[in-house]
C-alpha positions in Angstrom: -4.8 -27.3 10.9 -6.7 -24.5 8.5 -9.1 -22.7 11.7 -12.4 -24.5 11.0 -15.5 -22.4 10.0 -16.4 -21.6 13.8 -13.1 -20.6 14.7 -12.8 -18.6 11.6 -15.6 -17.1 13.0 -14.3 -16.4 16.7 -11.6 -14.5 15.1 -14.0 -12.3 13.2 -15.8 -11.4 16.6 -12.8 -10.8 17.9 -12.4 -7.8 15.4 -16.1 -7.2 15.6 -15.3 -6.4 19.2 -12.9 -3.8 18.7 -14.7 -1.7 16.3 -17.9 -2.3 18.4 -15.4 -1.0 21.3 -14.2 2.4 19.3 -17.6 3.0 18.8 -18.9 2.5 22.4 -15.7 4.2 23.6 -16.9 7.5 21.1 -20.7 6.6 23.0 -19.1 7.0 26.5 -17.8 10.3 25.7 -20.6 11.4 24.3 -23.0 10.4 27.4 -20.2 12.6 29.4 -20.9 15.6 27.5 -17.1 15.5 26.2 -16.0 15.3 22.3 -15.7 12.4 20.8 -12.0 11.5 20.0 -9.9 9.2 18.2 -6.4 8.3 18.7 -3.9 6.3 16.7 -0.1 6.3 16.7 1.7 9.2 14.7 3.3 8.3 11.2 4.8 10.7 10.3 8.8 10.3 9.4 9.4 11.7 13.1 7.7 8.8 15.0 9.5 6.2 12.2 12.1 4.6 14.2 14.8 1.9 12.8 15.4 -0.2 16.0 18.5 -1.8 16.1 17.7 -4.2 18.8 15.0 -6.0 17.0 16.2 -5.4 13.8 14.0 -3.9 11.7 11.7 -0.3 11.2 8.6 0.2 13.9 6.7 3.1 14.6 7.6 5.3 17.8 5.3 5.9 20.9 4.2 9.5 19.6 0.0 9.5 19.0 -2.5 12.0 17.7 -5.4 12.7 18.6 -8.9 13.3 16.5 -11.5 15.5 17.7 -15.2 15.8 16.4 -15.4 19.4 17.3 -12.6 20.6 16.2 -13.4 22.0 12.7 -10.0 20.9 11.0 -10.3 17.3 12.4 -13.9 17.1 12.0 -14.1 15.6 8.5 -11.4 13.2 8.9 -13.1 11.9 12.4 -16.5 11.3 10.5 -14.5 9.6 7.8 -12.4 7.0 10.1 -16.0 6.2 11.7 -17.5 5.4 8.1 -14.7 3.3 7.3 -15.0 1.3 10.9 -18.5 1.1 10.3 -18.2 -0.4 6.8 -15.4 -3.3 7.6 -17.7 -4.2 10.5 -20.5 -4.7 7.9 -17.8 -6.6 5.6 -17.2 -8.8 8.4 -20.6 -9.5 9.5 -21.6 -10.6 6.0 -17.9 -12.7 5.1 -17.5 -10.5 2.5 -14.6 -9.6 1.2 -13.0 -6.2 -1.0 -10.5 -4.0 -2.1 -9.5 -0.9 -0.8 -10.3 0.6 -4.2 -14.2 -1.1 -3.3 -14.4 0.2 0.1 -13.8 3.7 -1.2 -16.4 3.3 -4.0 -19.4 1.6 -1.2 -18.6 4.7 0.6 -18.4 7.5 -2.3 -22.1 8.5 -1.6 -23.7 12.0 -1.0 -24.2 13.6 2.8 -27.6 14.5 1.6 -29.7 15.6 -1.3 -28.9 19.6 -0.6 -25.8 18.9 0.4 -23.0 19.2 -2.7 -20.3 17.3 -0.9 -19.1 13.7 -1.2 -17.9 11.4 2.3 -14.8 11.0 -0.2 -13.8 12.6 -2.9 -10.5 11.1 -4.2 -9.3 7.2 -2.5 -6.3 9.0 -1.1 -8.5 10.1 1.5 -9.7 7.0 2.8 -6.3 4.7 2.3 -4.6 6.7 5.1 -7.5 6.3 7.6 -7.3 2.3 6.6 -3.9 2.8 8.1 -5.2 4.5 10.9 -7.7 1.8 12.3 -5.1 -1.1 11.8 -2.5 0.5 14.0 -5.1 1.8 16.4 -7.2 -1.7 16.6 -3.7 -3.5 16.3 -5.4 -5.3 13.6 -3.7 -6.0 10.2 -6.4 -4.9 6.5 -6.5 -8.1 5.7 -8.2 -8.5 9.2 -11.0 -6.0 8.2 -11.6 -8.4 5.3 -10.0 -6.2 2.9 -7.7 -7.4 0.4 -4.2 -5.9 -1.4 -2.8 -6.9 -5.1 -2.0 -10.2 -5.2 1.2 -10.1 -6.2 4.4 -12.6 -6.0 4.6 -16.6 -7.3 6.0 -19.8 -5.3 7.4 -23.1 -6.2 9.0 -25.9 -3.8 8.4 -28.4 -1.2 5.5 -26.3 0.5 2.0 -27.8 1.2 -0.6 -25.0 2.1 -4.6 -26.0 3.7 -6.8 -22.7 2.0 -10.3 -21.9 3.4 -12.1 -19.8 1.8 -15.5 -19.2 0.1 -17.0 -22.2 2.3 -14.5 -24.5 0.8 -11.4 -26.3 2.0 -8.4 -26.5 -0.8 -5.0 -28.1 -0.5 -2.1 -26.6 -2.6 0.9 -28.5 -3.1 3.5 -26.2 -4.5 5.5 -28.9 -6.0 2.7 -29.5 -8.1 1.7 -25.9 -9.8 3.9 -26.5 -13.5 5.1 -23.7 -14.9 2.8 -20.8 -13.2 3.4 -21.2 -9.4 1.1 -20.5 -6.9 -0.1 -16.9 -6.9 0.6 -15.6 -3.3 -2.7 -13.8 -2.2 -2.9 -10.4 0.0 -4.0 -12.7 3.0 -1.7 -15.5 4.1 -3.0 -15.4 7.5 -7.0 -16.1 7.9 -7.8 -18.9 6.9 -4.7 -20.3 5.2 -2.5 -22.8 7.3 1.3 -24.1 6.1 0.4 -28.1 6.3 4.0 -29.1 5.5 7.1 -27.6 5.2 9.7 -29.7 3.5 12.9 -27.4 2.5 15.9 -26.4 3.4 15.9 -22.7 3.0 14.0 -19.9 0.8 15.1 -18.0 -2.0 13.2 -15.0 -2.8 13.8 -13.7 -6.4 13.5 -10.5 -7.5 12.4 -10.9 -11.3 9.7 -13.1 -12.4 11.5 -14.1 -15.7 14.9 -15.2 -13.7 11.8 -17.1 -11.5 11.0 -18.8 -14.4 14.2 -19.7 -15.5 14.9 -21.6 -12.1 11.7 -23.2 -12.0 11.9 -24.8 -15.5 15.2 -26.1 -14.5 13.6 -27.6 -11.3 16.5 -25.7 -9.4 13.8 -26.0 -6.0 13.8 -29.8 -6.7 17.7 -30.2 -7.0 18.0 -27.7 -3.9 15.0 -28.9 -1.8 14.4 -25.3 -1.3 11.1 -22.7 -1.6 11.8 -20.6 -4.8 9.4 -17.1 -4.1 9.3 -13.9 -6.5 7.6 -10.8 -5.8 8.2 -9.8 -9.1 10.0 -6.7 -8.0 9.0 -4.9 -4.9 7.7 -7.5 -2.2 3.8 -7.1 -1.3 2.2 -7.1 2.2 1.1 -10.6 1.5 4.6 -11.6 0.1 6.5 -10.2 3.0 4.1 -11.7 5.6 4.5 -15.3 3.6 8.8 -15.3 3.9 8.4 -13.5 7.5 6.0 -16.8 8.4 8.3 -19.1 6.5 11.4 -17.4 8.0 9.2 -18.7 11.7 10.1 -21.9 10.7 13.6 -21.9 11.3 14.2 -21.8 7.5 17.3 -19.2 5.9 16.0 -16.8 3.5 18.3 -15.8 0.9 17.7 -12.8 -1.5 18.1 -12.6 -5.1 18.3 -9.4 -7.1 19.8 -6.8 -9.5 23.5 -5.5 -8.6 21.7 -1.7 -8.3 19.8 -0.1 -5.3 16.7 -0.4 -6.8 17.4 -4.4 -6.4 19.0 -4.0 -3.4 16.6 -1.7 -2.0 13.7 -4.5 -2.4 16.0 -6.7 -0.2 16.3 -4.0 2.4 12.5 -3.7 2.6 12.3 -7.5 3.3 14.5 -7.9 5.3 13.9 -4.4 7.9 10.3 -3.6 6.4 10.0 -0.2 5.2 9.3 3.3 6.3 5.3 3.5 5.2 4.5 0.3 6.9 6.1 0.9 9.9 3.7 -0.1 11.9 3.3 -3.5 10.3 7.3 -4.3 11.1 7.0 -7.4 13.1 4.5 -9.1 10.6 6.2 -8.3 7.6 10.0 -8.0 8.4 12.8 -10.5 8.0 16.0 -9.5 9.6 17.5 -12.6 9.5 17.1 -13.0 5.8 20.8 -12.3 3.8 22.0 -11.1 0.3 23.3 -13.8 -2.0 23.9 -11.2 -5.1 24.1 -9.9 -7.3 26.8 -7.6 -6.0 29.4 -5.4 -7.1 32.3 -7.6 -5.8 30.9 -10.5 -7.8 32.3 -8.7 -10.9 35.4 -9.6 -9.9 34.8 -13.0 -9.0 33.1 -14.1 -12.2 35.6 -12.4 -15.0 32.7 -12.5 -17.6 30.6 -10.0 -15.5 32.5 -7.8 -16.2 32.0 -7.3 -19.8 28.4 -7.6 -18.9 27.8 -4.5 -16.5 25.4 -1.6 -17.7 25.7 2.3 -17.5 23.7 3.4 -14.1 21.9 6.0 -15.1 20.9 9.3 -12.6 18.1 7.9 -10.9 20.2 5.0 -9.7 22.9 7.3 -8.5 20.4 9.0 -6.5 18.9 6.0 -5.1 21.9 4.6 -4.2 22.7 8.0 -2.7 19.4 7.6 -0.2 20.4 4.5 0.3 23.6 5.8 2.0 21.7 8.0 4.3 20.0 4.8 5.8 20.8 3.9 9.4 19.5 0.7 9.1 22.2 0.4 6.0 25.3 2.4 8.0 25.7 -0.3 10.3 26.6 -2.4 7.7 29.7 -1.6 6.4 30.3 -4.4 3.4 26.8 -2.6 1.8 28.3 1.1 2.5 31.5 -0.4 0.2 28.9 -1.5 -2.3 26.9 1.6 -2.8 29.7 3.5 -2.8 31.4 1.3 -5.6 28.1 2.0 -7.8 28.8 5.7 -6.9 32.6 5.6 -8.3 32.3 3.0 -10.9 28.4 4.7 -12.1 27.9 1.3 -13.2 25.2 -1.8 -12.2 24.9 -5.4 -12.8 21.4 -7.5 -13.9 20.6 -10.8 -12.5 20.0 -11.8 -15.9 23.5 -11.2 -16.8 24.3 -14.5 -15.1 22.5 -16.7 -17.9 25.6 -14.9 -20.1 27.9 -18.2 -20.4 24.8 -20.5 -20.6 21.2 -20.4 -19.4 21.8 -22.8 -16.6 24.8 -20.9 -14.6 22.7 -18.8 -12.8 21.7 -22.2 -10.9 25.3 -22.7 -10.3 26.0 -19.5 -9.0 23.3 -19.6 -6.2 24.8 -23.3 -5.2 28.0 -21.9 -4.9 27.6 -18.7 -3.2 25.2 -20.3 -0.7 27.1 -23.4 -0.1 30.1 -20.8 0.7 28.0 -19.1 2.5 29.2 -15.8 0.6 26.1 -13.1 2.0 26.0 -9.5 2.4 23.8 -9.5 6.3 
């Protein structure tokens, strides 16, 4: 069941209650005759920590530590408590906005002599956003601030929505051609009511999306058909890592190039700047149906089909190489390194080359075979 409008409620308090508890923890200090300070977990690269246990990219157990009085911490203390102070409001009033509006309700002057701005530029406040999730253990979308929508669904998926003092259904068998837009927050408010398929597919491009959904290829398969139309959001992500709870196989479906394969990588470990979101948003059981290089030479008319990779690619699939998370797999080392020798890469598209509808044999076949990259 969706959480009803009091329970919706309880879990606002809940968050209420830990930015009440930063600020009476900064009171308590103060009352001792000792700095206020704050403390978070470090994110830099050195705290960023692939773990191969769980499977996917966490943050360390390095902190730092923010103190008023300290004259090159000072500003970005008084910012973090502006931006606490401001989702508080948010929540108290159900309200809900971007990152881009937080920045602008808090773009005010310190005082009429004063020729100085809170914020200056939104790259200031994004960062402390950060902060206060991993701090609170709380998730943005928590503080009642939202992200892009950004990604489409189609299939055998029945969601309960509450939001805006209504209750909506949405079957996603039933959206025609357009899907269902996947919002930022799949979590408050929002409740899967039935789950009906037999695996996901997550597709990288929109266009190949629309291909498969005009030929019903979720129908035929009984399957949930997802794109993030190219890199995966924070709501995506947290959608497949929920559906992926459910005991259903996600398979991923992109360009033969790193760029491609790198947006499968980010599903399935998470990714180095949301580190500490890796639990919610990663998907290490999902696998790689293709495109891959060694489908050239199972599908002779690929080959004729393959594209010049230019520089950029090389390099990407060069960083890709100096991946941990990657090295341990030695079938995606063979790949990158056959993009490296060949300098070559493979669309999806290229699979409508014989006829519009083989791309929907393709996936049948390689899944039925169970032919994944992990």
């Amino acid at each position: 069941m969706v959480p009803t409008k009091k329970e919706g409620r309880a879990k606002d308090e809940e968050v209420i209650k830990k930015l009440e508890g930063l600020g009476q923890d900064m009171l308590e200090q103060i009352k001792a005759k000792s700095t206020p300070t704050f403390t978070t977990a470090l994110r830099s690269k050195g705290n960023i920590i692939y773990d191969q246990g769980i499977g996917y990219i966490r943050l360390g157990d390095k902190t730092e530590e923010r103190r008023f009085v300290n004259v090159g911490q000072a500003r970005k203390f008084m910012q973090t408590v502006a931006i606490a102070s401001k989702c508080k409001k948010f929540l108290n009033e159900d309200a809900h906005t971007s990152i881009r509006g937080l920045f602008y309700q808090l773009k005010f002057s310190l005082g009429e002599n004063l020729d100085e701005e809170l914020f200056s530029e939104q790259s200031e406040s994004n960062p402390l956003v950060e902060d206060l999730e991993v701090a609170l253990n709380v998730k943005r979308e928590d503080l009642n601030l939202n992200t892009d929508r950004k990604g489409v669904v189609a299939g055998p998926l029945v969601l309960r929505d509450k939001f805006g003092g209504t209750e909506d259904e949405i079957d996603c068998t039933r959206q025609g051609r357009s899907g269902w837009m996947i919002p930022s927050d799949v979590d408050n408010g929002m409740e899967f009511k039935s789950v009906d398929a037999d695996y996901v597919l997550v597709v990288e491009k929109d266009a190949m999306w629309q291909r498969l959904n005009e030929d019903k290829y979720w129908k035929k398969e009984n399957c949930i058909l997802i794109t993030p139309k190219g890199q995966a959001s924070r709501g995506c992500r947290r959608l497949i890592r929920k559906l992926a709870s459910k005991k259903l196989p996600v398979y991923v479906f992109t360009d033969c190039d790193a760029w491609g394969w790198y947006i499968y990588w980010a599903i399935k470990t998470g990714s180095m700047n949301l580190a500490y979101l890796g639990q919610d948003i990663a998907t290490p059981e999902a696998r790689f149906v293709g495109v891959t290089m060694r489908d050239i030479k199972d599908y002779d008319f690929l080959a004729q089909l393959t594209i010049k990779a230019k520089e950029v690619d090389i390099k990407r699939a060069e960083e890709m190489l100096s991946y941990e998370w990657i090295l341990h797999h030695k079938d995606w080392v063979e790949e990158l390194k056959t993009v490296l020798k060949t300098k070559r890469k493979l669309e999806q598209d290229a699979l409508q080359g014989p006829r519009l509808s083989f791309v929907g044999d393709y996936l049948k076949e390689k899944i039925a075979k169970k032919k994944f990259l992990a």
